[in-house]
Backbone as CSV, one residue per row, in Angstrom:
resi,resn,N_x,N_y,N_z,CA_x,CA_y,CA_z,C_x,C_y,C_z
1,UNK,-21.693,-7.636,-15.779,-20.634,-6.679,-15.453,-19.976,-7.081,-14.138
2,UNK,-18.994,-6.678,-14.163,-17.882,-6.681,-12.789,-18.254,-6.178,-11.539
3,UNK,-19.133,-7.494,-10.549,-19.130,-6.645,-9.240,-17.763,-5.249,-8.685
4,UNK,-18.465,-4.491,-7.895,-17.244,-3.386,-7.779,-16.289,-4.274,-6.959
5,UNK,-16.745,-4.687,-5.687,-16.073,-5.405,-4.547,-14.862,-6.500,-5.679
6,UNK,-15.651,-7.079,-6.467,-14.832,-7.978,-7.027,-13.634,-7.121,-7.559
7,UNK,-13.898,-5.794,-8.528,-13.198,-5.108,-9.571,-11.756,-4.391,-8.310
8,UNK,-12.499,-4.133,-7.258,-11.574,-3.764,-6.247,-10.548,-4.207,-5.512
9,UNK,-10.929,-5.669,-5.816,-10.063,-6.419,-5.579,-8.779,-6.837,-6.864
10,UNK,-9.329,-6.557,-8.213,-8.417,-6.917,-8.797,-7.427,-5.265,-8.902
11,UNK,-8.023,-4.507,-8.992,-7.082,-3.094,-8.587,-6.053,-3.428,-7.533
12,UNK,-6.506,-3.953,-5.838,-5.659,-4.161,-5.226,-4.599,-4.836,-5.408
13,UNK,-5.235,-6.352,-6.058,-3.719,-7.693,-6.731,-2.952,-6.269,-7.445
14,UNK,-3.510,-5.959,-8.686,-2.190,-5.033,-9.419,-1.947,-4.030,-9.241
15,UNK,-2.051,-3.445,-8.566,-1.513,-1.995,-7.877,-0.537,-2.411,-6.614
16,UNK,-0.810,-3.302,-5.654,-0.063,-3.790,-4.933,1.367,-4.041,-5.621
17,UNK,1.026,-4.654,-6.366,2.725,-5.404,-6.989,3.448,-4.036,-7.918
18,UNK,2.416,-3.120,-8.965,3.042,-2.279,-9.005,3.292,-1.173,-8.296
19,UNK,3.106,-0.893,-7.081,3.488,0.172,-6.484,4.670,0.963,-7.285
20,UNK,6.029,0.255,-6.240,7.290,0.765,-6.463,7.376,1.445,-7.841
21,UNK,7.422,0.154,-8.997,7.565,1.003,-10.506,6.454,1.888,-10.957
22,UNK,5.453,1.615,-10.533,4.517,2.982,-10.820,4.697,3.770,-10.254
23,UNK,5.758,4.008,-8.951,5.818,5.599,-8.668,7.177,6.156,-9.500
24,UNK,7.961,5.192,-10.036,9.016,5.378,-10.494,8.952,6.015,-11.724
25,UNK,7.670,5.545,-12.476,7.233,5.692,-13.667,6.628,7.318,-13.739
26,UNK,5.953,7.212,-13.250,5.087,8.764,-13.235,5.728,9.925,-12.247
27,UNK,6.554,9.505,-11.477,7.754,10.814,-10.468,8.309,11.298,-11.217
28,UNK,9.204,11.951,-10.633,10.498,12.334,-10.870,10.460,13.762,-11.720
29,UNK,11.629,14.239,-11.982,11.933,15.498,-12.916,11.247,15.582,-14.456
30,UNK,10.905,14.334,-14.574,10.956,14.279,-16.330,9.192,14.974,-16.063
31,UNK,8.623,14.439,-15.572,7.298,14.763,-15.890,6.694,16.168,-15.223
32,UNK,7.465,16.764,-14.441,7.580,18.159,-14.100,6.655,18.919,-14.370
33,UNK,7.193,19.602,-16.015,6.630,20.562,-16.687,4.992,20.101,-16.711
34,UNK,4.830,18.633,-17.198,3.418,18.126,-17.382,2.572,18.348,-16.359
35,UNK,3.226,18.284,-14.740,2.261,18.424,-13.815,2.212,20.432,-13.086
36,UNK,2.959,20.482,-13.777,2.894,22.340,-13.600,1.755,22.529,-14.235
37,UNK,1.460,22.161,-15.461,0.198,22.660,-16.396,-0.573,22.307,-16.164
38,UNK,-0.790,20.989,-15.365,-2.046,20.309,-14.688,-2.842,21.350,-13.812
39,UNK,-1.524,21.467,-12.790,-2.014,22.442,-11.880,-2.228,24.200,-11.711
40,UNK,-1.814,24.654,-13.074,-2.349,26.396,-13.352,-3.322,25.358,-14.251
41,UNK,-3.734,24.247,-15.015,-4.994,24.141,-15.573,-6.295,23.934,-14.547
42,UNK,-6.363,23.715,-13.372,-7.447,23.189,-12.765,-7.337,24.984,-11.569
43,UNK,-6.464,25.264,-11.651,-6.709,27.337,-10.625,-6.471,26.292,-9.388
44,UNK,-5.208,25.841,-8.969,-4.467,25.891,-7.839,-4.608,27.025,-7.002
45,UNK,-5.616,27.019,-5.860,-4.926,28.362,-4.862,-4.749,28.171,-3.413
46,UNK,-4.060,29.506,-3.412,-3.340,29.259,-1.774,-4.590,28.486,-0.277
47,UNK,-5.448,29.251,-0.935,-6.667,28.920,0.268,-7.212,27.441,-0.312
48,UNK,-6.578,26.393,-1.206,-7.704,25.334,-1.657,-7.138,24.226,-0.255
49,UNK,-8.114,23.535,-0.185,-8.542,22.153,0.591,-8.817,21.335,-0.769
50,UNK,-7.826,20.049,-0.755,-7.538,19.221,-1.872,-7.924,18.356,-1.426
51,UNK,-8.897,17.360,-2.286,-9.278,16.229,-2.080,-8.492,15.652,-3.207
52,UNK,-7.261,14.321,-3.267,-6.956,14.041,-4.417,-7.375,12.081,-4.638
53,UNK,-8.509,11.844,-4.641,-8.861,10.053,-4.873,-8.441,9.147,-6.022
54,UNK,-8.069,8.180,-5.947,-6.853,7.332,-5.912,-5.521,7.882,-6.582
55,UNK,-4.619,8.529,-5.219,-4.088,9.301,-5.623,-2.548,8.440,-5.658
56,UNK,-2.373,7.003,-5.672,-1.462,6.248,-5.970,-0.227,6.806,-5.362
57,UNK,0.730,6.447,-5.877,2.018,7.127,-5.088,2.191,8.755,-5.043
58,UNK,1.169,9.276,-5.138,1.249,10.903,-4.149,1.838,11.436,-5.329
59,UNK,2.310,11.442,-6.574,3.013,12.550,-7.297,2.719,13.729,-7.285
60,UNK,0.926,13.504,-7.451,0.211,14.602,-7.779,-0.159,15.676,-6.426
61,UNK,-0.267,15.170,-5.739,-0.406,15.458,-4.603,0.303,16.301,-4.198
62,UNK,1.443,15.562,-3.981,3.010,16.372,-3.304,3.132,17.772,-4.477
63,UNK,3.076,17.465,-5.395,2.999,18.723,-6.673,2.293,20.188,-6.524
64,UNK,1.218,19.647,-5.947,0.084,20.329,-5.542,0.440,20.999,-4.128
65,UNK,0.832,20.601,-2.850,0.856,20.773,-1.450,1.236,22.116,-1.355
66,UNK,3.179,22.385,-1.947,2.922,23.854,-1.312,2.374,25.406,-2.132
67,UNK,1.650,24.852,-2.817,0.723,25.916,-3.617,-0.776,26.249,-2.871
68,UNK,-1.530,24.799,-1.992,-2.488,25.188,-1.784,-2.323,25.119,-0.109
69,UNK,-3.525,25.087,0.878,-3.658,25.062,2.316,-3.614,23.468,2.564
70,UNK,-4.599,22.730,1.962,-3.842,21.126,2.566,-4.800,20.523,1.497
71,UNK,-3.577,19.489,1.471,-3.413,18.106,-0.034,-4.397,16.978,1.143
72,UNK,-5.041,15.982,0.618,-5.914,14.593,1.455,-5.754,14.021,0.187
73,UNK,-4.816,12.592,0.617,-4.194,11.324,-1.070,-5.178,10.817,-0.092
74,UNK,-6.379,9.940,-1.159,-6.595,8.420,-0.463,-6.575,7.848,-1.831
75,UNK,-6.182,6.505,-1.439,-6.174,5.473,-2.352,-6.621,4.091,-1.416
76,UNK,-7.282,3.248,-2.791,-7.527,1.886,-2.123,-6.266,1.196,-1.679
77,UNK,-4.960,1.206,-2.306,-3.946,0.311,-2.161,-3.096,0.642,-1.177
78,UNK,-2.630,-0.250,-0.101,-1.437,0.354,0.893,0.176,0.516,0.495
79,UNK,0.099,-0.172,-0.393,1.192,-0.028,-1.365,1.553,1.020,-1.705
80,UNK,0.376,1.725,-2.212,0.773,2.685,-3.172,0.736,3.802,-1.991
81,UNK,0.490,4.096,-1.132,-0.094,5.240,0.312,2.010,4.971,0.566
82,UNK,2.224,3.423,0.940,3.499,3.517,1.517,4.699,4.623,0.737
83,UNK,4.507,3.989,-1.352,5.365,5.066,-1.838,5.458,6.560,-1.313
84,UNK,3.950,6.684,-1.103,3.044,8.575,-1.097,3.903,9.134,0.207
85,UNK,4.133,7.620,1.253,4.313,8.084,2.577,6.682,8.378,2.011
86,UNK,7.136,7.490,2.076,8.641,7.569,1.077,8.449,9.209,0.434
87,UNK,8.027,8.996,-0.421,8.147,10.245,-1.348,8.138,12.195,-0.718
88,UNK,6.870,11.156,0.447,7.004,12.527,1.025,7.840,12.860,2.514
89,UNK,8.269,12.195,3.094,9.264,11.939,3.665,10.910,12.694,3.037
90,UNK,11.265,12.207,1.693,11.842,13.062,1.078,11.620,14.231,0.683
91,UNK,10.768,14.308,0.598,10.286,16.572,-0.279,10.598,16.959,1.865
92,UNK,9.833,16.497,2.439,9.942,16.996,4.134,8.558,18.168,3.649
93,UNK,7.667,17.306,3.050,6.253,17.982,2.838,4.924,18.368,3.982
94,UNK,4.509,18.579,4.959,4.019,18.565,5.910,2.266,18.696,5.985
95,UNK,1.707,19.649,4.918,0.482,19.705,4.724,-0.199,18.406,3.565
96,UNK,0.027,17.079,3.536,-0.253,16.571,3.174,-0.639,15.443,4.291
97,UNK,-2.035,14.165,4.072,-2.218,13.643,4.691,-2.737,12.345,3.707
98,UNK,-1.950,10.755,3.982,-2.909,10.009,3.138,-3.366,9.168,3.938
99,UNK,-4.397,8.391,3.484,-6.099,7.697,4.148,-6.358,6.698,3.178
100,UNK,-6.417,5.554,3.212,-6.993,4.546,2.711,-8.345,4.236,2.542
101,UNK,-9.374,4.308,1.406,-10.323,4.314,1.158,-10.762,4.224,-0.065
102,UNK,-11.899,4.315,-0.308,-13.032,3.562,-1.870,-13.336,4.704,-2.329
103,UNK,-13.345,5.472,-3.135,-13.845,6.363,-3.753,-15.358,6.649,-3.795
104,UNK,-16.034,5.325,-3.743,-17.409,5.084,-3.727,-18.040,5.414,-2.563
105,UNK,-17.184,5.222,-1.610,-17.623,5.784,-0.508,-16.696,6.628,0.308
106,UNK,-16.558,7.995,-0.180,-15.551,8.878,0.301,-15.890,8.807,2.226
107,UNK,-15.075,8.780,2.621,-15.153,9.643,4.573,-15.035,10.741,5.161
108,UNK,-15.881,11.507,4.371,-15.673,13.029,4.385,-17.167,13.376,4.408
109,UNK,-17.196,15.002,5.354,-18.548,15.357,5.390,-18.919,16.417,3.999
110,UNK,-20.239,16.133,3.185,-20.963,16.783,2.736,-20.089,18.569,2.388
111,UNK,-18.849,18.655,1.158,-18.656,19.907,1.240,-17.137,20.335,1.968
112,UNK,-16.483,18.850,1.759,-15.628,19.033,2.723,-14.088,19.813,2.123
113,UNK,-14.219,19.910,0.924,-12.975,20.262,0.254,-13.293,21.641,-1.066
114,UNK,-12.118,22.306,-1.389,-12.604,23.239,-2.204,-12.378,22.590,-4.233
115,UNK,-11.867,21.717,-3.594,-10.727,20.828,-5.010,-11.037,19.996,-4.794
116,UNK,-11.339,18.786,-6.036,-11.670,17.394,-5.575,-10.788,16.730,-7.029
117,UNK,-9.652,16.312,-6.779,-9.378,15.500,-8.358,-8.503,14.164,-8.641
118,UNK,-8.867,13.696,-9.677,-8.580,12.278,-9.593,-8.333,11.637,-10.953
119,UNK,-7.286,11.394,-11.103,-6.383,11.189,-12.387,-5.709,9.882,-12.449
120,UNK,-5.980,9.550,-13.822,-5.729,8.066,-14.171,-6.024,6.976,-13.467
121,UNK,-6.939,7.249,-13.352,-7.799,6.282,-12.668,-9.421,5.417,-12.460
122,UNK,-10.282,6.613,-13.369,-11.648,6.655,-14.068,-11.520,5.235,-14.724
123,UNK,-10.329,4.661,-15.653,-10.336,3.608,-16.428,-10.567,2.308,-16.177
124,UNK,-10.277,1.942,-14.410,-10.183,1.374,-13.378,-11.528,0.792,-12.905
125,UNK,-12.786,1.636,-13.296,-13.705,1.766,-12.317,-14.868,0.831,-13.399
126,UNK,-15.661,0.299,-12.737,-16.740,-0.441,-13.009,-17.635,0.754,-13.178
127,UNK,-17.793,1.536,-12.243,-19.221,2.575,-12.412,-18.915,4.289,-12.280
128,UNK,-17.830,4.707,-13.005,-17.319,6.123,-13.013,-17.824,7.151,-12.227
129,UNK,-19.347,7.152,-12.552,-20.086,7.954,-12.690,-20.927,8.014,-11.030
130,UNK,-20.765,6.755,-10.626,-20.816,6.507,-8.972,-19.647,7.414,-8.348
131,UNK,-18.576,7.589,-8.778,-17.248,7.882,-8.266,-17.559,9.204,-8.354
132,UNK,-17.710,9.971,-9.422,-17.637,11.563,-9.794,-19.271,12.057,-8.752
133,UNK,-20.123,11.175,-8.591,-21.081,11.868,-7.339,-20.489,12.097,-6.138
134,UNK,-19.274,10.613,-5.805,-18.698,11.112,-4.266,-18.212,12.191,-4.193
135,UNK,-17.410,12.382,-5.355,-16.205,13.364,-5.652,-17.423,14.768,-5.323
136,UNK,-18.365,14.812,-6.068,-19.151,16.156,-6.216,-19.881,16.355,-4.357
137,UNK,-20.557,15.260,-4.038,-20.758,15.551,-2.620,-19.409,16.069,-1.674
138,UNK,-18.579,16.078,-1.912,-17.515,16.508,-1.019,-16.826,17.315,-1.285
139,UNK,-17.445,17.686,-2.967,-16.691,19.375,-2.897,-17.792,20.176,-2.706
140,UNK,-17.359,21.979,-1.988,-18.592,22.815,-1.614,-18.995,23.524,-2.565
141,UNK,-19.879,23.887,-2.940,-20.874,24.758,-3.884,-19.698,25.765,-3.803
142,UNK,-19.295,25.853,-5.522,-18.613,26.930,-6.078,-17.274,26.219,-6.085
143,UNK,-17.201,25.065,-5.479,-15.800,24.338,-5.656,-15.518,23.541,-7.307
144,UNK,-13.977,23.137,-7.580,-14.135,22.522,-8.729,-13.659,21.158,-8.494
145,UNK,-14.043,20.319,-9.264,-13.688,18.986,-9.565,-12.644,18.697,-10.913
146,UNK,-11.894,17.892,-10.826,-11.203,17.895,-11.959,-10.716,16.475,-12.384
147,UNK,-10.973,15.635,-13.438,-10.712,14.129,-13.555,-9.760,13.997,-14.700
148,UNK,-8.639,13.994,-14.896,-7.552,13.642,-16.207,-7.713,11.798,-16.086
149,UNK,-8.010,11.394,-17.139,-7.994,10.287,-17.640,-7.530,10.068,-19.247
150,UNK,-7.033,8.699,-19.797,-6.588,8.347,-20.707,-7.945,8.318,-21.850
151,UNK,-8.340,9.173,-22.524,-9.289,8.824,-23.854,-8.965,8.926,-24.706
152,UNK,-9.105,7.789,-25.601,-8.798,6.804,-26.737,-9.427,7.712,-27.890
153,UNK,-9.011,7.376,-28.848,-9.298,7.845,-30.163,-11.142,6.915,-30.069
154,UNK,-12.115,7.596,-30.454,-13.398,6.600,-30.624,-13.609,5.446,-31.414
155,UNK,-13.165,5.542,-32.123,-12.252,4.836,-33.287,-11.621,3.655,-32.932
156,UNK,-10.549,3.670,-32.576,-10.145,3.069,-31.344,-9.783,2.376,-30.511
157,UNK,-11.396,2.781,-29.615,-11.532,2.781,-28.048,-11.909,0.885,-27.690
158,UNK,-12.653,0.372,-29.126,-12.633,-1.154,-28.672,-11.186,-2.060,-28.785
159,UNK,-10.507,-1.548,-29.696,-9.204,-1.963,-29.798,-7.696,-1.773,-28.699
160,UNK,-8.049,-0.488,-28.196,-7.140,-0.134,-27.072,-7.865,-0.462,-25.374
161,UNK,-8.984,-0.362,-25.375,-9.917,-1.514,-24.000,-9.222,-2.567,-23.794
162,UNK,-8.889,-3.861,-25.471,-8.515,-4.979,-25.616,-7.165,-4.887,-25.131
163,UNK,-6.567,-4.481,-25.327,-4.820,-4.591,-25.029,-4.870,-4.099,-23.745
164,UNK,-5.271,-3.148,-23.595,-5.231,-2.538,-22.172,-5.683,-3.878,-20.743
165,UNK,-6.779,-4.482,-21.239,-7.034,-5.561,-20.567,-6.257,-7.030,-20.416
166,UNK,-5.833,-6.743,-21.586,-4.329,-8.107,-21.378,-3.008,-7.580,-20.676
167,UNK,-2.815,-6.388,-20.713,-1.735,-5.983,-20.188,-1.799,-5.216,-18.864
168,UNK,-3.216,-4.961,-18.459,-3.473,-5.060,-17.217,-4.578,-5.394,-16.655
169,UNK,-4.937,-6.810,-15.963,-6.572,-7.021,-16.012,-7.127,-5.752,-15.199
170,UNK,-6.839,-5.390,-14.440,-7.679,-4.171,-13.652,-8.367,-2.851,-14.204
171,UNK,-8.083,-2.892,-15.915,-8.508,-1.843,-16.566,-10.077,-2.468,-17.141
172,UNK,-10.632,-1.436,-16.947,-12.040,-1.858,-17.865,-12.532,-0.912,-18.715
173,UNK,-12.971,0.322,-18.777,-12.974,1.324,-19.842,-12.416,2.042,-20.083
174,UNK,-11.940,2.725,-20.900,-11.241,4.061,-21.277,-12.489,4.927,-21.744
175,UNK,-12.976,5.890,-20.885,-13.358,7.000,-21.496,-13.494,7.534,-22.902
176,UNK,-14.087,7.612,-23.886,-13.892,8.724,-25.083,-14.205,9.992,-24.248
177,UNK,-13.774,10.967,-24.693,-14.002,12.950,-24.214,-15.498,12.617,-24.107
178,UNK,-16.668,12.411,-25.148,-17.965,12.622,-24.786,-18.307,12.031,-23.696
179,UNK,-18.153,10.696,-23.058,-18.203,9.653,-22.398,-18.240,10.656,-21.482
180,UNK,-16.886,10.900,-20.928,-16.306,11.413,-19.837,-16.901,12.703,-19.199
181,UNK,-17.095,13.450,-20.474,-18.133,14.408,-19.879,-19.487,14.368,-19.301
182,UNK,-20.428,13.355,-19.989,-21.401,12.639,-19.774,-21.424,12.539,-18.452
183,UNK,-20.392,12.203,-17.808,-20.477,11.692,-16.286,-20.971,12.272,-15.624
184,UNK,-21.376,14.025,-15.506,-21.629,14.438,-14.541,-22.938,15.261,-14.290
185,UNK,-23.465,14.929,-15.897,-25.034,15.570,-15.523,-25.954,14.571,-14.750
186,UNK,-26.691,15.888,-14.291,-27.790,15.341,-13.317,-26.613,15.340,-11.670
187,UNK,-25.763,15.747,-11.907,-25.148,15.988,-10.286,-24.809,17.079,-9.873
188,UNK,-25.799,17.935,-10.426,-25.424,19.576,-9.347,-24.500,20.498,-10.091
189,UNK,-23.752,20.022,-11.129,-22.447,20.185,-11.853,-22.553,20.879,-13.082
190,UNK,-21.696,22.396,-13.390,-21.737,22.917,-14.282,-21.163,21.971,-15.630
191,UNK,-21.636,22.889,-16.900,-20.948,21.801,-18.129,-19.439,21.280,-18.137
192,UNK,-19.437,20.956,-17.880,-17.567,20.855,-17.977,-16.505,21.336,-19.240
193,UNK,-15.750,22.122,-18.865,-14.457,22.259,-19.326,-13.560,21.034,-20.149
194,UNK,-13.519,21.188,-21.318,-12.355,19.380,-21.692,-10.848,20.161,-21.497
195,UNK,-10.139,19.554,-21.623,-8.802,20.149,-22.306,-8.101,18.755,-23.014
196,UNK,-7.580,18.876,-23.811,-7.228,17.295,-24.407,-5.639,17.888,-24.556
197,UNK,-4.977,16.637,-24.139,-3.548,16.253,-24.592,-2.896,15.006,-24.739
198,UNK,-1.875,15.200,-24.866,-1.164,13.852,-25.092,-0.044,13.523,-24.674
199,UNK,0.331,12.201,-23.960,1.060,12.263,-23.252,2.753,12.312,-24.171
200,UNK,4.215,12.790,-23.867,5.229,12.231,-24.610,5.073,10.979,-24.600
201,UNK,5.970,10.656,-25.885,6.255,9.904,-26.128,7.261,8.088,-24.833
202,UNK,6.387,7.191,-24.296,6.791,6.696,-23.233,7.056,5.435,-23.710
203,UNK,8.722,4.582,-23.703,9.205,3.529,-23.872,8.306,2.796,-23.711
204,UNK,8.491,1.793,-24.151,7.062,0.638,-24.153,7.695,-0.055,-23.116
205,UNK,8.676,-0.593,-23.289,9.574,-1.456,-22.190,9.179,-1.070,-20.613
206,UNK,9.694,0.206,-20.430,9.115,0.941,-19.107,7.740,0.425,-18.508
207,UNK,6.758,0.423,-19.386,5.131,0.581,-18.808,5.082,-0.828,-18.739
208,UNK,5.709,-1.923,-19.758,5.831,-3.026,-19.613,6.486,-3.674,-18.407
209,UNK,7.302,-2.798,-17.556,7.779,-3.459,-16.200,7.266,-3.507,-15.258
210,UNK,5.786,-2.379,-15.552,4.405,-2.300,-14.097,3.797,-2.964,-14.809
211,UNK,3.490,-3.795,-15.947,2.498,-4.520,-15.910,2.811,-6.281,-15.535
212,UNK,1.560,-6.342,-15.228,1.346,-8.288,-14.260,0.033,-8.829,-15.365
213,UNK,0.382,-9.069,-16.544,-0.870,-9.838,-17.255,-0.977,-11.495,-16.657
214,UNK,-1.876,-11.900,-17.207,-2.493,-13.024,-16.454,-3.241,-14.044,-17.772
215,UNK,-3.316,-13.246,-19.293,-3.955,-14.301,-20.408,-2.980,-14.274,-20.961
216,UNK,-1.733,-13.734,-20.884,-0.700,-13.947,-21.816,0.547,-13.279,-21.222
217,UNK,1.716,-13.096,-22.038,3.059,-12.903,-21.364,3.483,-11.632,-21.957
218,UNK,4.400,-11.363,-21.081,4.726,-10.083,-21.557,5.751,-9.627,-23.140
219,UNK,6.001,-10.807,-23.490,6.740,-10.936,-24.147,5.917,-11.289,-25.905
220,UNK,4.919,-11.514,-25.556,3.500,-11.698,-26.488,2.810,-10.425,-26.749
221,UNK,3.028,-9.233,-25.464,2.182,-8.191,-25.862,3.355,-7.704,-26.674
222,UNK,4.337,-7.328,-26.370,5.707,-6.589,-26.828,5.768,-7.007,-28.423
223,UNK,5.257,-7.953,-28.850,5.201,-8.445,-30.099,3.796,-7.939,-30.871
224,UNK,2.819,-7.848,-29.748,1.903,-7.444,-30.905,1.960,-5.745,-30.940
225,UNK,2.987,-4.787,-30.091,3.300,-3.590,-30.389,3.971,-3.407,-31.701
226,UNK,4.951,-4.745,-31.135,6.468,-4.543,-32.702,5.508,-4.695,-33.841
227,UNK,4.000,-5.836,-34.112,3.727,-6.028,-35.301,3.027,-4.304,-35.516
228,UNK,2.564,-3.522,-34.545,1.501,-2.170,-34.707,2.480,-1.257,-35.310
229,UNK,3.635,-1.042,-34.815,4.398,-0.017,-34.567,5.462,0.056,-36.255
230,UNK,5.584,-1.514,-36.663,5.946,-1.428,-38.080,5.008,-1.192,-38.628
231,UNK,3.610,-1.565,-38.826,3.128,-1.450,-39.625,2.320,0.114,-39.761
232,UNK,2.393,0.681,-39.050,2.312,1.690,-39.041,0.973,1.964,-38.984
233,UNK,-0.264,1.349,-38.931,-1.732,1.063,-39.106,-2.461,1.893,-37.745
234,UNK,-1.356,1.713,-36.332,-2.223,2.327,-35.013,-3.553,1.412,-34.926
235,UNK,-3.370,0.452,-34.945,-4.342,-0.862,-34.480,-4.584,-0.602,-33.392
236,UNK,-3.847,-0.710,-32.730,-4.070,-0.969,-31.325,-4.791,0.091,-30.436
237,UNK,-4.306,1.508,-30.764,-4.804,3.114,-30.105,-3.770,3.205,-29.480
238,UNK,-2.907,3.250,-30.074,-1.289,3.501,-28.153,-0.191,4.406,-29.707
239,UNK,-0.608,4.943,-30.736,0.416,5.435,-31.752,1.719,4.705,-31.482
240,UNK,1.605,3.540,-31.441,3.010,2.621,-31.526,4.129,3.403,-32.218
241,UNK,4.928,3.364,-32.522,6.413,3.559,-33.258,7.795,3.613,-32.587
242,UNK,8.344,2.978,-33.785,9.495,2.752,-33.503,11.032,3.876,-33.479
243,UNK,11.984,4.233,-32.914,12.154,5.313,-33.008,13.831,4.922,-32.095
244,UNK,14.550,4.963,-33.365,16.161,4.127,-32.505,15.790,2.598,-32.433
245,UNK,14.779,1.871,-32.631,14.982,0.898,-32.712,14.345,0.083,-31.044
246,UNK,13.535,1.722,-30.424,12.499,1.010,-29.722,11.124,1.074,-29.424
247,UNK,10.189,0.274,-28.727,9.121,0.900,-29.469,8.290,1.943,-28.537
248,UNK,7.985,3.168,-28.525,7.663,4.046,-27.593,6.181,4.508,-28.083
249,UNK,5.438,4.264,-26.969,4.025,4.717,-27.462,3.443,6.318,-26.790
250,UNK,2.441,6.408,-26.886,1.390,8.062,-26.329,0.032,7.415,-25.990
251,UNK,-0.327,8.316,-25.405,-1.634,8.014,-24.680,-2.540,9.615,-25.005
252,UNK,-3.686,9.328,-25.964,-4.537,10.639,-25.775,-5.464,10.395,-24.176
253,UNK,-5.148,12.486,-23.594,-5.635,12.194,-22.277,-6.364,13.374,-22.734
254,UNK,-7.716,13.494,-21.381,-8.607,14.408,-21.108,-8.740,15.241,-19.946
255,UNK,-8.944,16.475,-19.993,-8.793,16.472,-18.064,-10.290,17.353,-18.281
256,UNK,-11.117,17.169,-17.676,-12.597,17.698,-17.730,-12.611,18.167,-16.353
257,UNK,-13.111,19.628,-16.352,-13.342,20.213,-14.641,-14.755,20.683,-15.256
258,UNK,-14.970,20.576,-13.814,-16.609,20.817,-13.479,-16.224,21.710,-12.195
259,UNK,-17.489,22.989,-12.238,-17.809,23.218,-11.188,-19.042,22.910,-10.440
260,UNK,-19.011,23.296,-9.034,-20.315,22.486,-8.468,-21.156,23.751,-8.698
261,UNK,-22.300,23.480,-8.782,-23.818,24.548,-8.293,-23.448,24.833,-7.466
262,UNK,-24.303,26.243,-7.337,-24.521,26.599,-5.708,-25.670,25.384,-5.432
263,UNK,-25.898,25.616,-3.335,-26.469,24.370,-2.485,-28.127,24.310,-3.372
264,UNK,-28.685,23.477,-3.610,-30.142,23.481,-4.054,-30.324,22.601,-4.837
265,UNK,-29.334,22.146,-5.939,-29.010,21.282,-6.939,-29.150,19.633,-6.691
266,UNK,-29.437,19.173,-7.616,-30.161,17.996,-7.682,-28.936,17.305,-8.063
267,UNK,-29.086,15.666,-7.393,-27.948,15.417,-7.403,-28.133,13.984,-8.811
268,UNK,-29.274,13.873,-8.804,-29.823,12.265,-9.313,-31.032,12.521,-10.208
């Protein structure tokens, strides 16, 4: 398996280069409504202390700020902190703060937040389940945690891993819902909550302009969509189709909240 140090480094190569279009991609007006429901789904409140880890160009974040007492983005990439820092510069957002750091090893004391959440990004990780303990040590007894990630049909999940890894090496698992839930026993952590959705429908072209493959070209993956998307089969796990004559795929997502125990709870 993928040292982390190593895996962290390949996050940095491609997150670096996509910054810009990945904030371009996931901002803006269109996705709005999607992150309103995020946030009455996880009980946004005025009094929360937000922990949000790898929180990439701040969308979520900034979304979040003037609903609760104070937003904390860290992400590994400076890239992506610079968009967070742009973005919020424009809103003229003030209770937000971002910090560069590993998830694995949060810089926060024992309890430090009432919210801890971290989206699209689980897929990324060599050892998830290392990540969702930091996350749980740093929220306080009675706080919630909340992780939205991309899970694949089970079915699938070896077929959409594969593409996902040519079209971006920095991905390594996709979650199934059981998987994902899995993560958090034995850490103090009530059963978790799923909620499953799916993302609209997103140009292929688009997601194709943040990606940097490295075993093949971009122009090779775009072909093995066109062969999924006629044939109508969903080979791949991305519901290919064609629609005007381009090819626009979906992503099944999960968002699982946990609450913490009260203090006494075993973490391991």
């Amino acid at each position: 398996m993928i040292e982390t140090s190593d895996q962290n480094q390949q996050v940095l190569d491609q997150f670096t280069r996509q910054a810009a279009g990945y904030s371009r991609l996931t901002g803006g007006a269109a996705g709005a409504d999607r992150r309103a429901g995020f946030r009455a789904l996880i009980g946004a409140k005025p009094d929360d202390r937000v922990l949000d880890v790898c929180c990439g160009p701040g969308t979520v974040a900034l979304d979040l700020a003037p609903h609760v007492a104070h937003v904390t983005g860290l992400d590994l990439t400076p890239a992506m902190l610079e968009q967070a820092r742009l973005a919020q510069a424009e809103r003229g957002c003030g209770n937000v703060d971002w910090l560069e750091g590993d998830v694995f090893d949060l810089p926060f004391g024992d309890g430090a937040f009432s919210l801890v959440i971290c989206g699209a990004a689980f897929h990324h990780m060599v050892d998830p389940r290392s990540a969702l303990r930091e996350m749980a040590r740093v929220c306080r007894p009675g706080g919630r945690i909340a992780v939205r990630d991309v899970t694949p049909d089970p079915a699938k999940s070896a077929a959409y891993d594969r593409m996902e890894r040519l079209r971006d090496p920095s991905h390594t698992h996709a979650l199934v819902p059981a998987e994902l839930a899995g993560l958090g026993e034995g850490l103090g952590l009530d059963t978790p909550a799923l909620h499953s959705s799916t993302t609209a429908d997103l140009p292929l072209d688009a997601i194709l302009a943040t990606s940097f493959p490295e075993l093949c070209t971009i122009a090779e993956i775009r072909a093995m969509f066109l062969a999924d998307a006629r044939s109508g089969a969903d080979d791949l796990g991305f519901k290919a189709r064609l629609i005007d004559g381009e090819i626009r795929v979906s992503y099944a997502q999960t968002t699982a909240i946990w609450s913490k125990r009260p203090a006494g709870s075993e973490y391991a």
